[in-house]
N, C-alpha and C positions, 0 to 999 in steps of 0.2 A: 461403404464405410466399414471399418476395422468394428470386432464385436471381441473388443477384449476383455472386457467385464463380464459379461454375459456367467462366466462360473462363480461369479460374487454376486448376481444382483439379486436384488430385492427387494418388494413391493416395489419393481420397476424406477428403483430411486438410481443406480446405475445405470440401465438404457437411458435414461432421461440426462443423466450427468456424460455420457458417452457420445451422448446425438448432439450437446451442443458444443462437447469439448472439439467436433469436428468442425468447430465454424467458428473462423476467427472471428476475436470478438475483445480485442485489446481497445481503451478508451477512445473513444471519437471513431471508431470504426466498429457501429453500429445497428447499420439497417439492415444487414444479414439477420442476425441474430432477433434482432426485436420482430423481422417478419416470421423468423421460425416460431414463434412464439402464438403467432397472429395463426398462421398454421393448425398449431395445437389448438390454438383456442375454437375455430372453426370445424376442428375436425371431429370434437367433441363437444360441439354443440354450447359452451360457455359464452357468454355474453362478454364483451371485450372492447377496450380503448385503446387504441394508440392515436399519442399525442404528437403533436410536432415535432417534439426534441426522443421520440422514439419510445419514450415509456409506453411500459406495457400492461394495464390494469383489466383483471379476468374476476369477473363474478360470476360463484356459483350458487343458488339460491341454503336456504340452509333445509336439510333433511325431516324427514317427518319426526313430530313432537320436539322439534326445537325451530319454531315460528316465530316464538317469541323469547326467543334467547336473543342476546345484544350480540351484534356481528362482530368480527372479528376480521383482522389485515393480517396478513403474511405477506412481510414484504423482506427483499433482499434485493441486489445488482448487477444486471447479466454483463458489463465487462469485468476485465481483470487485469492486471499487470505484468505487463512479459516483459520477460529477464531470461537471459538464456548464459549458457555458460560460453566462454570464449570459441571453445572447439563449434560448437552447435551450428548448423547452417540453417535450420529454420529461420523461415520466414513468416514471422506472424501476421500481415498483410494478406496470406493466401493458405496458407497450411494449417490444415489443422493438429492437434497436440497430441504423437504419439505416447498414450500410455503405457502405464507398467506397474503389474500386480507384483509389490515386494513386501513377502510377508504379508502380516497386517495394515498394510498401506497399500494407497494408489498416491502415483506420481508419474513425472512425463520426464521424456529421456531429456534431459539437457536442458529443459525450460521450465517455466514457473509452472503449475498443474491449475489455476486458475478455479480450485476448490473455495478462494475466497474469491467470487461470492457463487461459485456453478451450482455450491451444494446448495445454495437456498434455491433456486431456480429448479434444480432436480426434486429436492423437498416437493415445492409446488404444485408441479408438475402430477407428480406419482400421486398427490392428495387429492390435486382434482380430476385425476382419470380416473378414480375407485369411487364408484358408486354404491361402497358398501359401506363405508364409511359414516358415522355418525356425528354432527358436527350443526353451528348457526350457519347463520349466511357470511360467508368466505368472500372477502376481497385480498386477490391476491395484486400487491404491486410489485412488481420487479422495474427498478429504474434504472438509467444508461449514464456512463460518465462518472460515476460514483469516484474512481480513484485520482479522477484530473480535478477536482474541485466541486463535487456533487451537483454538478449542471443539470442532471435530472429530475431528481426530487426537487432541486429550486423552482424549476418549469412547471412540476406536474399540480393539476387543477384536479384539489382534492371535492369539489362540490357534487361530483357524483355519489360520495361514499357517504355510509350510516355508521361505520363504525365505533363501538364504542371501547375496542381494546384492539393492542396491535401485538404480534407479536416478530421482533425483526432477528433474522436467521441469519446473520454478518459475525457470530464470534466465533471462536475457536478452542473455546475450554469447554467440555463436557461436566457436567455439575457444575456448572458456576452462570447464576442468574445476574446478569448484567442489568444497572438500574440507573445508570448516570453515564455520559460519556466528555471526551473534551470536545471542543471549539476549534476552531483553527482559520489558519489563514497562510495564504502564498503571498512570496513578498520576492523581488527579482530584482539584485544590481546589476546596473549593465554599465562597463567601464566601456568609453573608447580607443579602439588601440589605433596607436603611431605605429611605424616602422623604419628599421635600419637593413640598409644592404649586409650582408653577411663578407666578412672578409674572405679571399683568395685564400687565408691558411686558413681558414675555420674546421671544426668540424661537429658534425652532428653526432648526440647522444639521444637513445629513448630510452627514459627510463622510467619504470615499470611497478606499479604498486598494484600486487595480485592475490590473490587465495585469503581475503577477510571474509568474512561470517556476513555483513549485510544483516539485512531484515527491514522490519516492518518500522517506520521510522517513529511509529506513536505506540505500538504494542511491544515494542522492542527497542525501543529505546533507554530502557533502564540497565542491559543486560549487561553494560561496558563493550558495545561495538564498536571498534575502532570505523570512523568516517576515511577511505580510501583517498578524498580530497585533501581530507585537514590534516593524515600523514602525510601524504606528497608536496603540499604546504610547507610543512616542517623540515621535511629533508632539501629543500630548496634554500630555507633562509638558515641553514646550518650549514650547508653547501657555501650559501654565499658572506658568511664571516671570512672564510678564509682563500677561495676561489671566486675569480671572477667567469662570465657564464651568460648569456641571453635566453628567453625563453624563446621557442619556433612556436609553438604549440601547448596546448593541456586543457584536454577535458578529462572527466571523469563522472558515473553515477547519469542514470537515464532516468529519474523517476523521482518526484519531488520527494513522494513521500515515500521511498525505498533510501535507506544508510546505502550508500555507493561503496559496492566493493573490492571496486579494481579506478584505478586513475592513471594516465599518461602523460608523459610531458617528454616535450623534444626541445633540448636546450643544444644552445651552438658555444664551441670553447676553444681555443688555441687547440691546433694539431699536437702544438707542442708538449699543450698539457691536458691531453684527454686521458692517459693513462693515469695521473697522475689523481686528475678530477673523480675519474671509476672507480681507485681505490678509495678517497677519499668518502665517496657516497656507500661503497660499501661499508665503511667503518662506520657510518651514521646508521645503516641500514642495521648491521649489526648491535649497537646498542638497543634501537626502536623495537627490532623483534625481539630481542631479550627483555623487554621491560611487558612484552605483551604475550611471552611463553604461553602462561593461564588461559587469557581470555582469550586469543587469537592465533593457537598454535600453527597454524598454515598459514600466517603470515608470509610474504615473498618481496622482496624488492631487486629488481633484475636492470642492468645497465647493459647498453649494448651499441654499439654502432649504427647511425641509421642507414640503413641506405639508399632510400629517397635524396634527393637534388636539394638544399635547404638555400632558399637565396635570399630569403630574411627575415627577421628577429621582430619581435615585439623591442620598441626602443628602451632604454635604461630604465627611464622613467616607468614605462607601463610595466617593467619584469618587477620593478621595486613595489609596486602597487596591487599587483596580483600577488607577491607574496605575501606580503602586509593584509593584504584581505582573507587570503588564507588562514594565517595563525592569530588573526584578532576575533575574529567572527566568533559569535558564541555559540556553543553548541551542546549535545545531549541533555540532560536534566538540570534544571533551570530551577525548580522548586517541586518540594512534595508537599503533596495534602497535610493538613493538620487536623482534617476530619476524620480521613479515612486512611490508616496505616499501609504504607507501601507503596499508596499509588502516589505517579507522577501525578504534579499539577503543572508543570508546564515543562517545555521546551522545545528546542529547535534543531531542526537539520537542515545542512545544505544537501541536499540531496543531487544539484546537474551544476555540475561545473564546463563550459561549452565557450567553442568563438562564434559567432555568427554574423554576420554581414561588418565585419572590421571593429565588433567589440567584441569584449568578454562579459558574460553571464553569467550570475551567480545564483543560484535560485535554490530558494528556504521555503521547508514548510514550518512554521510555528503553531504550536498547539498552544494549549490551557484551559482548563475548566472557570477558569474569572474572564470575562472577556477584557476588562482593564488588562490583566499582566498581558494577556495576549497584544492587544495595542502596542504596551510598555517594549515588548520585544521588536513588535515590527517598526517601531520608531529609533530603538536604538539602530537597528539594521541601514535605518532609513538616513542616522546620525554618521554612521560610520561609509555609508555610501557619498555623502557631499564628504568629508576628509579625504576623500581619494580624486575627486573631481567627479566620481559615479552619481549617474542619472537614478531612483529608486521608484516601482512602482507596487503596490499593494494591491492584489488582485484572490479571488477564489474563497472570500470569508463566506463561516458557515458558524454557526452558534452552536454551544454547548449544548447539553439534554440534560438537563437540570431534576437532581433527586429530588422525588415525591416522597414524603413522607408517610403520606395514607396512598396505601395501592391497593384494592381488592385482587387485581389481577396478575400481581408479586404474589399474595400470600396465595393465589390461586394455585399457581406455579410450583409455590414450597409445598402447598400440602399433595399434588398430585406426583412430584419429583421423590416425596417420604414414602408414598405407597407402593411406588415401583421402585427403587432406588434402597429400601429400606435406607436410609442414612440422610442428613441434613445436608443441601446443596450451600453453597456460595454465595451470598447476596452481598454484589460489589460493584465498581463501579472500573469502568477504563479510562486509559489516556488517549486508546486513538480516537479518532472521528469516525460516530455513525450516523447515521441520515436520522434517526429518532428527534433528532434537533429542530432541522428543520420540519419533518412532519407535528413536531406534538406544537410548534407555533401556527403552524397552516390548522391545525386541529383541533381548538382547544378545547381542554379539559380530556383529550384520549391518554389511556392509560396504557402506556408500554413497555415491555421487556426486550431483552433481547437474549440467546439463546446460540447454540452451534455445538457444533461432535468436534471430538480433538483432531487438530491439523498441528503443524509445526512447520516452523521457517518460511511461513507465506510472504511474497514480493522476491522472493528468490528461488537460484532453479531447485534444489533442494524441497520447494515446499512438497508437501506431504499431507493426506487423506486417513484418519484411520476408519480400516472398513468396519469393525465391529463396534466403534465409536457412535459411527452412523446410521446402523440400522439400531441400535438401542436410543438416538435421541430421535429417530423419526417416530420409533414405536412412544416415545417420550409424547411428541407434536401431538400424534393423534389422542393419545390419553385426556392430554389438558383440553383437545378442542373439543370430546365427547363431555369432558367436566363440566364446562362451559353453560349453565342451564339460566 
C-alpha cells in the first residue's frame, strides 16, 4: 500500500483515511471494507457487530471517571460514490484510490476522493485506537450503502446500544452544526422501446454534453448546476423543430444522487443532411453555453461522426417521448424553507438517464424536509410517466431528521465550539439526506448532531479534503467527547 499521507497525518486520522482509501468500497461492494473494519476492531481489542447487510458497530467502554456519563454514537458510512473523469481508467471494482496532497487538500487523481463519508470512518478509527483519550462509553456505527438509498442504517438493530447522544460525522462545512436534514426518495420511469431499421443513406452523429460542474444532488443542488441530461434534452427538442433525426442511444449521469455531468446521445440523420444537422446543433450549442457563461463556464457540446455500425433507431414515437421526458421533468429547487432562510425544502434530480434490457430509465432522486411535498413530487413523476405509456416505480424512502427544539447536546456543541473556536458556529439545517432520520426513529428520544471538516465538490472527481480543516475538527470531536460528563 502507497503511504502518501504519512507527511500530513495526524493523530493517525490519515493512516486510517489511507488504509481504507486502498479498498474499494463504492455502494453494494461492501464486504472488503466492512471486514477491514472487523480487522481493526479485533486487533485492538474493541467489542464489535457485524450485521448481515455488513454494518459495522465497535464499543469501546467509557474511560475512568466517566462511568457514568450518558454514552455517546459516532457514526458515519464506509461507502462512497465514484465518478471518475472520462480520461480516468480506474476501476473501482478492484483499485484502490490514488491520492494527492495539493496544497491544503487531499484528493485522488481523476476519481471522487471518497472523504464523504472515509473521514468519519478515519475519525473513528484514530479515537478508538488512543487509549489516552478521555471520553463516555463510545458506540461507534459506520453503515454500508448509505449513497444508494441507506440500506444500512435501515437494517441495522440498534438494541445493543445505550446511547443517549449521537454525534453523525457525514458534513462538510466546518463551524456549522447541523440539526435538521431532508427526506427523500428514488423514484424510476422506465419507457419501453420499439425499434426501426436504420436506412442505407443514414448516418450517425454522437453528440456530446461535457465539462458541467455536477455535484452533490441535495447539498448542491441550489448552486444553479446545470443537469447534463436536461441540457442534452433541450438541444434534442430544438434540434427537432426544424431537423428531422432518430435517437440510437442516450445515457447520461451514473448516480441518483450525483447532478450528471456529462450526457450522450447517438442520433441517426440523412447523409445528406448531417452537415447541415452539426451546424445546426452547434448554433443551439452556442446560445446554451452563452446563457451559462457564469455558472457553468466549461460547458462543452461536441458533434461528431460516429463510427460504430448503427443498424437501428429507437422508433419515432419512443425519440418524441424521450425527449418530452427530458425537458418536462422537474428538476433543481422545488421550494425553500420558510423557516429557515436559504435552505432548500425540496427538490429533484434526474440523476441516470440509461437503456437497459430494450427500455429507457429515468431515475430521480427527490428530496424534502415535509414528507407530503416529497410524495407530491414523486406522484407528479409518477403522473408524467403514464402520459408517456412509462411504467413508474417508487423505491429507496428515507424520512427527514426533524429539528429539536430543546437539545442539550446542540448547546453542548456551541459552547464547547465558542472555547476552541473563540467565535459562534452555525446552527442549521441541510437539504441532503443523513442517516440521523432513520436512527433518531429506531432511537427514540436520542439527541443528535451532525458535524465534518471542509471538503468541496464531493460525488465528483474534483472532490477535495482540507487537511487543516481536519485535524482542527478532529481536535473539535475529542473536546465535546471529554465535555461529555
Amino acid at each position: 500500500m502507497s503511504n502518501v499521507l504519512a507527511e500530513i497525518d495526524y493523530k493517525n486520522i490519515f493512516k486510517y483515511f489511507e488504509e481504507i482509501s486502498a479498498i474499494p468500497r463504492g455502494s453494494g461492494n461492501m464486504q472488503a471494507i466492512s471486514d477491514y473494519l472487523v480487522s481493526f476492531a479485533k486487533e485492538h481489542n474493541i467489542e464489535y457487530i457485524q450485521d448481515d447487510v455488513l454494518n459495522v458497530v465497535m464499543i469501546k467502554e467509557a474511560t475512568s471517571g466517566y462511568e457514568d456519563a450518558p454514552a455517546v454514537i459516532l457514526q458515519g458510512h464506509m461507502d462512497m460514490v465514484c465518478e471518475k473523469e472520462s480520461w480516468c481508467s480506474h476501476d473501482f471494482e478492484k483499485d484502490g484510490l490514488e491520492l494527492v496532497i495539493d496544497g491544503d487538500y487531499v484528493r485522488a487523481n481523476g476519481t471522487t476522493l471518497g472523504a464523504d463519508n472515509g473521514i468519519a470512518v478515519a475519525y473513528a478509527l484514530a479515537i478508538l485506537s488512543d487509549d489516552t483519550l478521555k471520553h463516555p462509553r463510545l458506540e461507534v456505527i459506520i453503515t454500508t450503502d448509505e449513497e444508494t438509498g441507506m440500506d444500512g442504517v435501515i437494517g441495522l438493530d440498534t438494541t445493543p446500544l445505550k446511547a443517549k447522544y449521537m454525534l453523525n460525522l457525514d458534513s462538510e462545512d466546518e463551524g456549522v452544526i447541523l440539526c435538521s436534514s431532508a427526506g427523500g426518495l428514488n423514484g424510476t420511469v422506465t419507457l419501453p422501446l420499439q425499434y426501426e431499421n436504420v436506412a442505407d443513406e443514414g448516418q450517425a452523429l454522437l453528440v456530446a454534453v461535457t465539462g458541467l460542474q455536477g455535484g452533490h444532488s441535495g447539498a448542491e443542488i441550489h448552486k444553479n448546476r446545470t443537469n447534463a441530461n436536461i441540457m442534452l434534452g433541450r438541444i434534442l427538442m430544438q434540434l427537432g423543430k426544424t431537423k428531422e433525426f432518430a435517437l440510437a442511444d442516450i445515457h447520461g449521469g451514473n448516480k441518483h444522487n450525483a447532478i450528471p455531468r456529462e450526457a450522450v446521445a447517438t442520433i441517426v440523420v440523412p447523409s445528406s443532411l448531417a452537415n447541415d444537422v452539426i451546424t445546426t446543433i452547434d448554433a443551439i450549442a452556442k446560445d446554451i453555453t452563452y446563457e451559462l457563461v457564469t455558472s457553468e463556464p466549461n460547458a462543452k457540446v461536441e458533434v461528431s461522426a460516429c463510427d460504430n455500425q448503427v443498424d437501428k433507431t429507437f422508433s419515432k414515437d419512443c425519440t418524441d417521448k424521450i425527449v418530452y421526458m427530458l425537458v418536462t421533468a422537474p428538476y433543481g429547487v422545488l421550494t425553500m424553507s420558510s423557516d429557515i432562510e436559504g435552505l432548500v425544502e425540496s427538490s429533484v434530480n434526474m440523476g441516470i438517464l440509461r437503456v437497459v434490457n430494450d427500455t429507457m430509465e429515468f431515475n430521480f432522486s427527490a428530496r424534502s424536509s415535509l414528507n407530503s411535498y416529497k410524495h407530491y413530487v414523486s406522484d407528479k413523476l409518477e403522473l408524467l410517466a403514464k402520459s408517456i405509456g412509462a411504467s413508474y416505480v417508487m423505491d429507496g424512502e428515507y424520512p427527514a431528521w426533524e429539528y429539536k427544539k430543546e437539545s442539550g447536546f446542540r448547546e453542548l456543541l456551541i459552547d464547547v465550539f465558542k472555547k476552541q473556536y473563540n467565535r459562534e458556529p452555525v446552527v442549521t439545517a441541510i437539504h441532503a439526506g443523513l442517516e440521523c432520520g432513520i436512527i433518531s426513529e429506531k432511537m427514540e428520544g436520542i439527541d443528535i448532531v451532525s458535524i465534518g471538516p471542509d471538503m468541496a465538490d464531493i460525488h465528483t472527481p474534483k472532490e477535495r479534503l482540507s487537511i487543516s480543516s481536519t485535524k482542527r475538527l478532529y481536535e473539535y470531536v475529542v473536546a465535546v467527547l471529554e465535555a461529555i460528563k
